[in-house]
C-alpha positions, 0 to 999 in steps of 0.5 A: 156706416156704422160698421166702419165707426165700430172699425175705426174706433176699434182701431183707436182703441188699440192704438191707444192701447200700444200707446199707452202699454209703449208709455208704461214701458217707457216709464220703466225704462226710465224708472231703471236709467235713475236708478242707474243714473244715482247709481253711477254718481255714487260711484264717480263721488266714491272715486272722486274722494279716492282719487282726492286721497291718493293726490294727498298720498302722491304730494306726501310722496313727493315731499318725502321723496324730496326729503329723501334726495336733499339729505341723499345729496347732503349725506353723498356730500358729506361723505366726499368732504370725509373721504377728502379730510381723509386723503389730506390726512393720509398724505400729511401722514405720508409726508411725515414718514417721508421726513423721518426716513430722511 
């Protein structure tokens, strides 16, 4: 009888030392996932804040792009009132040689 208490409390003994080498284990892992975990949340806050700067790029961007179609359009305008102005003038021109060759 006192052979399996000596057995049986061996028995406990070890698995109370699995145990408790398995919560060390597991505590290193855990130790390991935080500092990983704080790891990666700098990370995504430096990309937040890069992502953020290039919004502010890109909207300045546009603005600019905006900028630049709207004085396009306006120059583009302007340029076929001029070639207008310039073909009214050539025919008044025209008109005129043609009334002093009559």
């Amino acid at each position: 009888m006192n052979q399996k208490i000596h057995l049986h409390i061996n028995s406990i003994t070890e698995k109370a030392s699995k145990l408790i080498h398995q919560l060390s284990a597991l505590k290193n892992e855990n130790e390991k996932l935080l500092a990983s975990n704080k790891e990666l949340q700098v990370k995504l806050a430096e990309s937040d804040e890069k992502l953020n700067e290039f919004k502010t790029l890109n909207a300045k961007l546009e603005e600019s792009q905006s900028t630049l179609l709207s004085t396009n359009d306006a120059s583009n305008y302007s340029v076929k009132e001029r070639n207008h102005e310039i073909d009214q003038i050539v025919r008044e021109i025209e008109n005129c040689i043609d009334q002093l060759k009559r």
